[in-house]
N, CA, C and O atoms as a Maestro MAE file, in Angstrom:
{
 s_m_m2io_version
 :::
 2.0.0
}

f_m_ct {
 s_m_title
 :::
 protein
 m_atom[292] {
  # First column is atom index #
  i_m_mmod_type
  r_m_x_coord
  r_m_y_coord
  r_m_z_coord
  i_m_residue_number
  s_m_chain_name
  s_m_pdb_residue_name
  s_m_pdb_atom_name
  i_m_atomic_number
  :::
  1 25 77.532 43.338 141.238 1 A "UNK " " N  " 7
  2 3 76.918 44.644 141.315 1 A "UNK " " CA " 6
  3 2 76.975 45.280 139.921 1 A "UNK " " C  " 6
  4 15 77.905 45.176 139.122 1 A "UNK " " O  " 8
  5 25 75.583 46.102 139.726 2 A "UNK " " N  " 7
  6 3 75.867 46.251 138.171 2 A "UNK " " CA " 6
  7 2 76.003 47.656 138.278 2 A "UNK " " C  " 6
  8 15 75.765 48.181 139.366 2 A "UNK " " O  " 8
  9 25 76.494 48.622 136.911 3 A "UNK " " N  " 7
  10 3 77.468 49.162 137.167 3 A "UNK " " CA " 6
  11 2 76.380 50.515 137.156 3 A "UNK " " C  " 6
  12 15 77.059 51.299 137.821 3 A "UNK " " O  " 8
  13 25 75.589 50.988 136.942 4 A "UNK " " N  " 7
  14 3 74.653 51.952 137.536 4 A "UNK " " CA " 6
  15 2 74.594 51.861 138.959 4 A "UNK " " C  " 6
  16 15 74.532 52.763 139.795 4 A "UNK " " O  " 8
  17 25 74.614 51.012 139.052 5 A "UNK " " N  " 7
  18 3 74.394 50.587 140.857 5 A "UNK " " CA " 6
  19 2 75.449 51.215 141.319 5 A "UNK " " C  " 6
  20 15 75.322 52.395 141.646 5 A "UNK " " O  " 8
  21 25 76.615 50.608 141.433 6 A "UNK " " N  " 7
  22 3 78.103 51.099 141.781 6 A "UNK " " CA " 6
  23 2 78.229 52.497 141.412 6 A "UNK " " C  " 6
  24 15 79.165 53.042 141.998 6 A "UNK " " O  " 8
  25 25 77.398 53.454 140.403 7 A "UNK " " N  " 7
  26 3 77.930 54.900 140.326 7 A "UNK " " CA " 6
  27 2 76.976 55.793 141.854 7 A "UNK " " C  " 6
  28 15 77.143 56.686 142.686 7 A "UNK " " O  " 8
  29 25 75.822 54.624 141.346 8 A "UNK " " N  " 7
  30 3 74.984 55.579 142.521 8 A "UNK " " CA " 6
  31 2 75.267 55.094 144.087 8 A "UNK " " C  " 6
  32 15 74.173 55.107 144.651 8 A "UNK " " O  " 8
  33 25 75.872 54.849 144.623 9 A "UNK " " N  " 7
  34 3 77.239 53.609 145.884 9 A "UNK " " CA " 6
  35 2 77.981 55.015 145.447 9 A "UNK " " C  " 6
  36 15 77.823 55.789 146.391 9 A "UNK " " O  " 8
  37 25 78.462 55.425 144.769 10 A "UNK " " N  " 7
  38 3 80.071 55.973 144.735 10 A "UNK " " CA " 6
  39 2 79.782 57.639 144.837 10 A "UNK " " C  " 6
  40 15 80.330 58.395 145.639 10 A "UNK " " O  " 8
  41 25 78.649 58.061 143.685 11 A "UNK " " N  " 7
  42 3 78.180 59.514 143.883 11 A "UNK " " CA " 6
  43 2 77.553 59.654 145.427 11 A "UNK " " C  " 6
  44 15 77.776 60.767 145.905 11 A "UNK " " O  " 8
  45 25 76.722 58.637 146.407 12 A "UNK " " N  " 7
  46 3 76.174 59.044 147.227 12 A "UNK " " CA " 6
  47 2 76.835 59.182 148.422 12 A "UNK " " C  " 6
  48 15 76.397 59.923 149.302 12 A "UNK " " O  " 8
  49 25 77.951 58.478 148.557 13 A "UNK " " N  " 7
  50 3 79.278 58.518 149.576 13 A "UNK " " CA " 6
  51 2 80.040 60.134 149.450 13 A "UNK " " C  " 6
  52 15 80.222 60.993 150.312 13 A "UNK " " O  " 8
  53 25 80.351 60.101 148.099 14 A "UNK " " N  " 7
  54 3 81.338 61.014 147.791 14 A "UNK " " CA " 6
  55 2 80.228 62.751 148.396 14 A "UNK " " C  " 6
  56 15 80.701 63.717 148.995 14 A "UNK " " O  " 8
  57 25 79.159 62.615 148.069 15 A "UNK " " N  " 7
  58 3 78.606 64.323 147.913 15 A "UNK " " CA " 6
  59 2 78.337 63.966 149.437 15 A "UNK " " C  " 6
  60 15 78.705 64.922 150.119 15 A "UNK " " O  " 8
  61 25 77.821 62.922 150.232 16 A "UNK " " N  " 7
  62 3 77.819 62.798 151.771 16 A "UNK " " CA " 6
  63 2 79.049 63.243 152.566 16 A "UNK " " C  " 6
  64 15 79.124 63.754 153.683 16 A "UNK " " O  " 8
  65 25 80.009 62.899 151.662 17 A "UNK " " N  " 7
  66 3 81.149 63.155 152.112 17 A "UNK " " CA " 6
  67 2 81.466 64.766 152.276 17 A "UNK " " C  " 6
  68 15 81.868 65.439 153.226 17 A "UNK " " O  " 8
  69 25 81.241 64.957 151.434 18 A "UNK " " N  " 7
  70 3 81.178 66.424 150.877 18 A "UNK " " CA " 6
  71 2 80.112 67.455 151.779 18 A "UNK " " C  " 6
  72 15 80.506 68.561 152.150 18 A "UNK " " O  " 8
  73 25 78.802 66.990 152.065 19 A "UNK " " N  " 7
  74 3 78.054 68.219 152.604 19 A "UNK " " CA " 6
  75 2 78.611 67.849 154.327 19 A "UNK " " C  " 6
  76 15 78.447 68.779 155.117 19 A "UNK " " O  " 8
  77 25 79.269 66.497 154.910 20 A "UNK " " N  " 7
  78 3 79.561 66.419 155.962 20 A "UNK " " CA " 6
  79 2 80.971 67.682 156.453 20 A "UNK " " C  " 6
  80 15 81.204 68.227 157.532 20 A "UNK " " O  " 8
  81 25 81.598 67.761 155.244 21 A "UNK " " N  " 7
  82 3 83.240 68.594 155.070 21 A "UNK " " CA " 6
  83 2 82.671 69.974 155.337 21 A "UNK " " C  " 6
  84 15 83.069 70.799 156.160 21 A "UNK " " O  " 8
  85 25 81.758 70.056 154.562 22 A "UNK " " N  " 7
  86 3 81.510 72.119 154.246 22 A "UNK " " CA " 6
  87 2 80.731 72.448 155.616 22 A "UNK " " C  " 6
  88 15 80.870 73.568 156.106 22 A "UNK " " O  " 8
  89 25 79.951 71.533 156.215 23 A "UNK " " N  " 7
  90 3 79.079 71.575 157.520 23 A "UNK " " CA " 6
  91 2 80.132 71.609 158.376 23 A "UNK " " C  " 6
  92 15 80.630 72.734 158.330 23 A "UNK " " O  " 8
  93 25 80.793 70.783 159.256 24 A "UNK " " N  " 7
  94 3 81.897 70.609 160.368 24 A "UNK " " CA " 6
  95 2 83.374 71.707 159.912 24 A "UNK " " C  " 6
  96 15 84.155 72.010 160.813 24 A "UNK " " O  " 8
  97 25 83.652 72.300 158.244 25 A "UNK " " N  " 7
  98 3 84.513 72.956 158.242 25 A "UNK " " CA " 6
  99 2 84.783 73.754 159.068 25 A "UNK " " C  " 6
  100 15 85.887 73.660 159.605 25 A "UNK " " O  " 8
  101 25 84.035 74.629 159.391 26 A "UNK " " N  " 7
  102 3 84.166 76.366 160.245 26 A "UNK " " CA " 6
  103 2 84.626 75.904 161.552 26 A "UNK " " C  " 6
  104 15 85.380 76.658 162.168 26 A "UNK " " O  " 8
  105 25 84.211 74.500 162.212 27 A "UNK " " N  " 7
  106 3 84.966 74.318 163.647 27 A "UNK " " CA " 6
  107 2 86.436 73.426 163.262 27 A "UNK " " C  " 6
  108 15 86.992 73.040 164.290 27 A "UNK " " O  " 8
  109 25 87.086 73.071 162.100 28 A "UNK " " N  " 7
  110 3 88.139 72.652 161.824 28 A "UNK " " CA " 6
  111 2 89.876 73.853 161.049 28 A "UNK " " C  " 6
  112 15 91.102 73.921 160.961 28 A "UNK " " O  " 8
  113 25 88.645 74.457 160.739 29 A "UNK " " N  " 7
  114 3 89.724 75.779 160.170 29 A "UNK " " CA " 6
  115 2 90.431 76.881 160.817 29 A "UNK " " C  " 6
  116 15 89.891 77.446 161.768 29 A "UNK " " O  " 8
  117 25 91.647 77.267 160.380 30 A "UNK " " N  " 7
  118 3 92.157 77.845 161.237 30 A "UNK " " CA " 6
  119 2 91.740 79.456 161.066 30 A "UNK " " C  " 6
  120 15 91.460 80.313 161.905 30 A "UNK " " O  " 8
  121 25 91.807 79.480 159.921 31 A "UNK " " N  " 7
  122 3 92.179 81.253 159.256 31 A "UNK " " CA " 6
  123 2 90.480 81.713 159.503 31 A "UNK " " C  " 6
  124 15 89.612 80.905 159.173 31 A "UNK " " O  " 8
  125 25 90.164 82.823 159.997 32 A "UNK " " N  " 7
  126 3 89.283 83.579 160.568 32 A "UNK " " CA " 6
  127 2 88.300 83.776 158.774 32 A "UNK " " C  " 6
  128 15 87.143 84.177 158.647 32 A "UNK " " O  " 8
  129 25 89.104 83.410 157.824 33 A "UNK " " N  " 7
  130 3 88.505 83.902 156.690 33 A "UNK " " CA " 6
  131 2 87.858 82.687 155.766 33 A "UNK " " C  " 6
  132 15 86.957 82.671 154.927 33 A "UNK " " O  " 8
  133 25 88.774 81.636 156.337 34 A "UNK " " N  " 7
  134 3 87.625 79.898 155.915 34 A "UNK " " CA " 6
  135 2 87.275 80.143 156.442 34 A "UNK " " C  " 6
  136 15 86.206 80.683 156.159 34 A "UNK " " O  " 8
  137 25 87.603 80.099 157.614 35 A "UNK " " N  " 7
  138 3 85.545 79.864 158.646 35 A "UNK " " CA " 6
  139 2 84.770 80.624 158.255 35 A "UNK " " C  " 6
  140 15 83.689 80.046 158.138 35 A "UNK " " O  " 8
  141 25 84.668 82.393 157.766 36 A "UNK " " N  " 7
  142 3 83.762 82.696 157.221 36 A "UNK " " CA " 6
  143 2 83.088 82.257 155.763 36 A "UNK " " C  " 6
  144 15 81.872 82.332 155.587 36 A "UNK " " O  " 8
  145 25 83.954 81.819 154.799 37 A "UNK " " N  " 7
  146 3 83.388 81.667 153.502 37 A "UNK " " CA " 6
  147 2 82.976 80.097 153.900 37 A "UNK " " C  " 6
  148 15 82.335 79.600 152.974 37 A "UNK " " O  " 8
  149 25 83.102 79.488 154.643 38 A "UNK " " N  " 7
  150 3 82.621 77.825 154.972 38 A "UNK " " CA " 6
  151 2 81.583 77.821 155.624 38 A "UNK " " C  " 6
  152 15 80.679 77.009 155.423 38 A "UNK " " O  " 8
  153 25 81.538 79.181 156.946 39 A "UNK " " N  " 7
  154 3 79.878 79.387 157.295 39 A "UNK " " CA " 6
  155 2 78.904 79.870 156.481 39 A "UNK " " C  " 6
  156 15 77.730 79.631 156.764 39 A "UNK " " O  " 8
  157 25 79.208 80.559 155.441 40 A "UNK " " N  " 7
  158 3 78.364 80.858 153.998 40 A "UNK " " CA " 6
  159 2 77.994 79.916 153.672 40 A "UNK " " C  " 6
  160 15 76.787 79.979 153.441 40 A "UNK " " O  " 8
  161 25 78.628 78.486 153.423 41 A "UNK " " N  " 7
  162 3 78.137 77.602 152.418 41 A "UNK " " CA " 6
  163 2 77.182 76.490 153.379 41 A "UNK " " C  " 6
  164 15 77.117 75.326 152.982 41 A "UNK " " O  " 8
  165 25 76.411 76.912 154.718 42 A "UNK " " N  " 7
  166 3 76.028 76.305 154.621 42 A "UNK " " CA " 6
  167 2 74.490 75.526 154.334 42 A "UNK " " C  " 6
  168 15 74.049 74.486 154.824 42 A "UNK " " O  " 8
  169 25 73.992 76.295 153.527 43 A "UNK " " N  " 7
  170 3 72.768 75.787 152.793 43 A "UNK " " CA " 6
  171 2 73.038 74.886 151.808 43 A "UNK " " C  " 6
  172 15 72.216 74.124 151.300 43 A "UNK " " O  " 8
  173 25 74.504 74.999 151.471 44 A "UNK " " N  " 7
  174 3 75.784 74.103 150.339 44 A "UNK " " CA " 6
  175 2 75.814 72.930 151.112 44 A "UNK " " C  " 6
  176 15 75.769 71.801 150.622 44 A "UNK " " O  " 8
  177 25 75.879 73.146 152.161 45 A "UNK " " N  " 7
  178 3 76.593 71.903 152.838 45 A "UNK " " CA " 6
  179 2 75.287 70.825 153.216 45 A "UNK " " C  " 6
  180 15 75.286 69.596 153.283 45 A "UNK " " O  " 8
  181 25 74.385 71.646 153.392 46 A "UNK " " N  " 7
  182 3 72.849 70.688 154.168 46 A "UNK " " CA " 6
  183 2 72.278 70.118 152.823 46 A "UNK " " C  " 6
  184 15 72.043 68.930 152.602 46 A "UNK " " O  " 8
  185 25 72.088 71.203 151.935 47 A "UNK " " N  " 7
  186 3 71.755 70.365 150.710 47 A "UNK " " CA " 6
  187 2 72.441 69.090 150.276 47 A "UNK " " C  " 6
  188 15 71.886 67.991 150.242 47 A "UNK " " O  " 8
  189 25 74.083 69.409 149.846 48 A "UNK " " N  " 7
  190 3 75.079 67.944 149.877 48 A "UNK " " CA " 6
  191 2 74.536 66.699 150.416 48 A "UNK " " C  " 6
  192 15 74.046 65.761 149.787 48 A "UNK " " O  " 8
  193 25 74.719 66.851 151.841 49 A "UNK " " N  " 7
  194 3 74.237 66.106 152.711 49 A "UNK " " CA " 6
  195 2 73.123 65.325 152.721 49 A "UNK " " C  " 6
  196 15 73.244 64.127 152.978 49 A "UNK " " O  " 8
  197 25 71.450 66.069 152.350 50 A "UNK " " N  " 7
  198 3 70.521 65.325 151.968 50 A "UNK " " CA " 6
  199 2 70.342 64.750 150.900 50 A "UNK " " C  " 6
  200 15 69.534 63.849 150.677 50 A "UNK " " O  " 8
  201 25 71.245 65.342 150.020 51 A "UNK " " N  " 7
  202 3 70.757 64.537 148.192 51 A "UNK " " CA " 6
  203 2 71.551 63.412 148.315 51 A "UNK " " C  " 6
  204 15 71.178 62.452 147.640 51 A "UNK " " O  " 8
  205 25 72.932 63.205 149.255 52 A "UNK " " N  " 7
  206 3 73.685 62.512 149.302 52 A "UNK " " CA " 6
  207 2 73.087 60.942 149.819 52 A "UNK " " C  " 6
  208 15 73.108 59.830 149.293 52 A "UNK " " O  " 8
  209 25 72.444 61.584 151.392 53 A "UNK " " N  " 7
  210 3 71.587 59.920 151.243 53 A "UNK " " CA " 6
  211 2 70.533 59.415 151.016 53 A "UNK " " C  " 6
  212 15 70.157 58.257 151.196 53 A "UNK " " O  " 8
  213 25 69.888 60.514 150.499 54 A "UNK " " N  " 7
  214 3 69.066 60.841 148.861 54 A "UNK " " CA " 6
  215 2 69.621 59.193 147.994 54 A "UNK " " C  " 6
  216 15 68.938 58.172 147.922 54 A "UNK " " O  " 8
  217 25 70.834 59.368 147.510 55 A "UNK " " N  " 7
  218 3 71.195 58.708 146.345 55 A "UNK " " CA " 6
  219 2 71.541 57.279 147.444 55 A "UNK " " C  " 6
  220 15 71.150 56.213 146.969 55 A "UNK " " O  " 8
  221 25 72.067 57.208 148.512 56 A "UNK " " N  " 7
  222 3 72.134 56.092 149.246 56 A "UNK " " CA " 6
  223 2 71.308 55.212 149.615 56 A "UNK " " C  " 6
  224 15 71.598 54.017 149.545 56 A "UNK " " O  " 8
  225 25 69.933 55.716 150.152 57 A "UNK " " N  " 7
  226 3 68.433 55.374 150.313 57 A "UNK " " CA " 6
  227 2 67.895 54.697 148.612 57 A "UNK " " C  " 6
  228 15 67.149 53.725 148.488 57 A "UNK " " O  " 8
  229 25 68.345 55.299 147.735 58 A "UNK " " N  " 7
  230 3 68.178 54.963 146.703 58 A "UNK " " CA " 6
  231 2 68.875 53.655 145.627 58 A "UNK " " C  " 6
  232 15 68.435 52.981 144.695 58 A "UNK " " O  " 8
  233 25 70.276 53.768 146.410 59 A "UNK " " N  " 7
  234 3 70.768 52.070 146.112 59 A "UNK " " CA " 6
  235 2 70.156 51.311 147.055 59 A "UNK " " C  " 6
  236 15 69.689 50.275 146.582 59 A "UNK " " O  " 8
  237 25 70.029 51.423 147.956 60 A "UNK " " N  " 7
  238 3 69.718 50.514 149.209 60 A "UNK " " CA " 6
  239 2 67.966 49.897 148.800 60 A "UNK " " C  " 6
  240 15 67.405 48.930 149.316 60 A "UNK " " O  " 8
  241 25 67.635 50.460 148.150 61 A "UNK " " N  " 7
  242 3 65.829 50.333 147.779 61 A "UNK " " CA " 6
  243 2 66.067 49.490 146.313 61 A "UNK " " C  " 6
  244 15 65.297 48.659 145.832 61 A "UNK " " O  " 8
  245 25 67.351 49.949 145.758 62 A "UNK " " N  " 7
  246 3 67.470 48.848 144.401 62 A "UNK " " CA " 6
  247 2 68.034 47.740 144.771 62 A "UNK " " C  " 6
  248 15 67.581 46.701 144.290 62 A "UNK " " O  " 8
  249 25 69.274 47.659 145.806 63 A "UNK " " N  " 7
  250 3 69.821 46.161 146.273 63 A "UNK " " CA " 6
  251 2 68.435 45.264 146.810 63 A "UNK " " C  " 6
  252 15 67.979 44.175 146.462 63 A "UNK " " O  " 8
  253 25 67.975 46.366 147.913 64 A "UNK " " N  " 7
  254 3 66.912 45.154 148.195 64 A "UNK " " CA " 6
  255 2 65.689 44.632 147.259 64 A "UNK " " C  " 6
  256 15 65.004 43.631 147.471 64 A "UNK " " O  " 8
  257 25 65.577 45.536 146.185 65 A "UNK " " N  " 7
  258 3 64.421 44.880 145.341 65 A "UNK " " CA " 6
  259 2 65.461 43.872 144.227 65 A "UNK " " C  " 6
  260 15 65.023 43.269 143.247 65 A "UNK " " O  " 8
  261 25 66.290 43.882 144.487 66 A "UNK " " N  " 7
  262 3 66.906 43.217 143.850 66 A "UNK " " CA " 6
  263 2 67.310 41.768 143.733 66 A "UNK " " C  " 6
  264 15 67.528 41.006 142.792 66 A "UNK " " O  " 8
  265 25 67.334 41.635 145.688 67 A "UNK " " N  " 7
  266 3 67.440 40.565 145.981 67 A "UNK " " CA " 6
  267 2 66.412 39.795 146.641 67 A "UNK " " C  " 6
  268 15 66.509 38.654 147.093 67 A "UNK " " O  " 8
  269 25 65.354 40.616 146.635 68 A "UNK " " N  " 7
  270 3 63.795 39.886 146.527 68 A "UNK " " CA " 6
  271 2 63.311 39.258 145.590 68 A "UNK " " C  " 6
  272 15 62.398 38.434 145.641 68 A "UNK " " O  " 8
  273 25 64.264 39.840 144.132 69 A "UNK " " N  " 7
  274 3 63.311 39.613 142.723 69 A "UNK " " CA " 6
  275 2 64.352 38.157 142.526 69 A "UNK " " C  " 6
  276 15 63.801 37.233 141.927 69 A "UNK " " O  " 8
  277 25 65.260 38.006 142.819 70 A "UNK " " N  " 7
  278 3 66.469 36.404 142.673 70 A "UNK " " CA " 6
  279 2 65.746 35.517 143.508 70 A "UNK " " C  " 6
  280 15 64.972 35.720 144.444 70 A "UNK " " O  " 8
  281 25 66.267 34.253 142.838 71 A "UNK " " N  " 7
  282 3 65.274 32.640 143.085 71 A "UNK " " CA " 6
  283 2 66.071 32.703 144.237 71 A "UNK " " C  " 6
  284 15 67.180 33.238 144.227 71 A "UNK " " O  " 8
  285 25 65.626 32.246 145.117 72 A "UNK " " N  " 7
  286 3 66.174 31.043 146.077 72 A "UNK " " CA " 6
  287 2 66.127 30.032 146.175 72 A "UNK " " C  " 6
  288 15 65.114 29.335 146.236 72 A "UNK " " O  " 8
  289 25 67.380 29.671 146.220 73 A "UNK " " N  " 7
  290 3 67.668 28.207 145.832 73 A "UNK " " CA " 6
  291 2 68.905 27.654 146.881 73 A "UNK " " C  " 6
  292 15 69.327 26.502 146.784 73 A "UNK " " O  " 8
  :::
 }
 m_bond[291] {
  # First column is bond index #
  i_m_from
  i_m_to
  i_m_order
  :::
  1 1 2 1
  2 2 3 1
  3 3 4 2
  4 3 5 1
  5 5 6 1
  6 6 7 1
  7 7 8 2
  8 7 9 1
  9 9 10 1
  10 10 11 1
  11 11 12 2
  12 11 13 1
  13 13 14 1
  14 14 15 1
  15 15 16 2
  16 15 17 1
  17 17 18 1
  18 18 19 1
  19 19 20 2
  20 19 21 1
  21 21 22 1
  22 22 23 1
  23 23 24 2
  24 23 25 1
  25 25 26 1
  26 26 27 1
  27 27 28 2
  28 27 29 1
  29 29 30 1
  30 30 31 1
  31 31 32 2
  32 31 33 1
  33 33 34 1
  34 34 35 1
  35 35 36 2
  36 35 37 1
  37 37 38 1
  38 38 39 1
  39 39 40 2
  40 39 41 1
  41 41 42 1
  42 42 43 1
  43 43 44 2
  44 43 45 1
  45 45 46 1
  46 46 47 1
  47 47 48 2
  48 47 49 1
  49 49 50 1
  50 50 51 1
  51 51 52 2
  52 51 53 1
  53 53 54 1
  54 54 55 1
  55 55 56 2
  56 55 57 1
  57 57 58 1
  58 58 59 1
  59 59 60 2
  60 59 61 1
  61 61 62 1
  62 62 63 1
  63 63 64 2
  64 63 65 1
  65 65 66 1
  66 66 67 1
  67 67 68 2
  68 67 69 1
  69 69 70 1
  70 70 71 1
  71 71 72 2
  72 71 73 1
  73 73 74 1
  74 74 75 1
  75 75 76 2
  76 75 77 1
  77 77 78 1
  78 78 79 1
  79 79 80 2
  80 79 81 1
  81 81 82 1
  82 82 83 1
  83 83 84 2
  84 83 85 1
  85 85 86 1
  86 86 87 1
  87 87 88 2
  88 87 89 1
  89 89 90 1
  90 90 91 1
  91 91 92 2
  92 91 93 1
  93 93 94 1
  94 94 95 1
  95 95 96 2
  96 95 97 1
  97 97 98 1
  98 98 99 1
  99 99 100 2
  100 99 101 1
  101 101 102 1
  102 102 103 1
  103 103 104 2
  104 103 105 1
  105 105 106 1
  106 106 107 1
  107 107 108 2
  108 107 109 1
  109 109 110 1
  110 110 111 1
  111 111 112 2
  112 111 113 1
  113 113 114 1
  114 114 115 1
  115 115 116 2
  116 115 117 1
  117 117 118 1
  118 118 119 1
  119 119 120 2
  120 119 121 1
  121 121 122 1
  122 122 123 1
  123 123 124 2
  124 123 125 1
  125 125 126 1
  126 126 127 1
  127 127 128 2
  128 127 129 1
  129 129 130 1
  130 130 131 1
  131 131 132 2
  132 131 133 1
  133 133 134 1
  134 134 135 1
  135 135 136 2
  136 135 137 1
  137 137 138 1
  138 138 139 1
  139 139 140 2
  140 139 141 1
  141 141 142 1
  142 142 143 1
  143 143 144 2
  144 143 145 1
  145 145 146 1
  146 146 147 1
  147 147 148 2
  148 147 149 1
  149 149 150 1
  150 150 151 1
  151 151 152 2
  152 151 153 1
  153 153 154 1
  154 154 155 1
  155 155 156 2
  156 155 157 1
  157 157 158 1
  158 158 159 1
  159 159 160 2
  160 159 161 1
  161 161 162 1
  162 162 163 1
  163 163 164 2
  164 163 165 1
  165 165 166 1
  166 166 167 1
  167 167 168 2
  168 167 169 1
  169 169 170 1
  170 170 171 1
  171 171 172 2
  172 171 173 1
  173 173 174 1
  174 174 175 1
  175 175 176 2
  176 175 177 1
  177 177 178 1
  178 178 179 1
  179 179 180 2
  180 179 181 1
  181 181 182 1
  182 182 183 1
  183 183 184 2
  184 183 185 1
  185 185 186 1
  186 186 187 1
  187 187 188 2
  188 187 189 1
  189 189 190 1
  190 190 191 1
  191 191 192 2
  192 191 193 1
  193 193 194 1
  194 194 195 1
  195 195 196 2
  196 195 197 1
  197 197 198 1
  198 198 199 1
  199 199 200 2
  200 199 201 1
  201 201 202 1
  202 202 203 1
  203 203 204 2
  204 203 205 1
  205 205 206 1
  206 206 207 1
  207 207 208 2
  208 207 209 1
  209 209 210 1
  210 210 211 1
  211 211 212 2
  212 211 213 1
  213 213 214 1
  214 214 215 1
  215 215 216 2
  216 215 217 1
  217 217 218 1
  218 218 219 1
  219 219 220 2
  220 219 221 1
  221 221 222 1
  222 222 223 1
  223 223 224 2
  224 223 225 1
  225 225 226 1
  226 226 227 1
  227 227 228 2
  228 227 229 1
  229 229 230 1
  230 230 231 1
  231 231 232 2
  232 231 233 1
  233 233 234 1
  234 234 235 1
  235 235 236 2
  236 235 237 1
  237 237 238 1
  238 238 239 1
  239 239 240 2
  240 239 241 1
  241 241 242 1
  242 242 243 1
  243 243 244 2
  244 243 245 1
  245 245 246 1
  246 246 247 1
  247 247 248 2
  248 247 249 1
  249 249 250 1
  250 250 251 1
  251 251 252 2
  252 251 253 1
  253 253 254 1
  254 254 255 1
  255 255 256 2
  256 255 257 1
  257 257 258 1
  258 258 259 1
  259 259 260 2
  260 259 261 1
  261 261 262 1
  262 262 263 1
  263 263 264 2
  264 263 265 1
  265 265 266 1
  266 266 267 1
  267 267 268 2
  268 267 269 1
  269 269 270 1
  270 270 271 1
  271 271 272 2
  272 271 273 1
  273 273 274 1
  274 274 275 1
  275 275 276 2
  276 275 277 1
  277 277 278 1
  278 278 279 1
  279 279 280 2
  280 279 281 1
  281 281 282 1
  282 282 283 1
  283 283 284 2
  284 283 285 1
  285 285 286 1
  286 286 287 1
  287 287 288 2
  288 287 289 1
  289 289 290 1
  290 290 291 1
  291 291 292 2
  :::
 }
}
């Protein structure tokens, strides 16, 4: 795996990870005052979320042209 590849694998997990956290926060928190500043963020959190497999859709379209463009042998 070459190593552009592996950042965009690692950024698209991590911010997925991320808009999944700020979205599901407000039903995981205890204090009356995260849940409010976590229900704020969530245009933060949906955005995350789509750029995230945004960048996933986007390795997945380079692995496979990738391994269309290799001989078989």
């Amino acid at each position: 795996m070459q190593k552009p590849d592996q950042d965009l694998l690692f950024k698209g997990i991590v911010i997925t990870l991320i808009g999944v956290a700020v979205l599901l926060g407000p039903y995981f928190a205890r204090s009356p005052a995260v849940q409010e500043l976590l229900t704020g963020g969530r245009v933060v959190g949906w955005f995350a979320l789509v750029l995230g497999l945004a960048l996933l859709g986007r390795y997945g379209l380079r692995r496979r042209a990738r391994r269309q463009s290799e001989p078989r042998g």
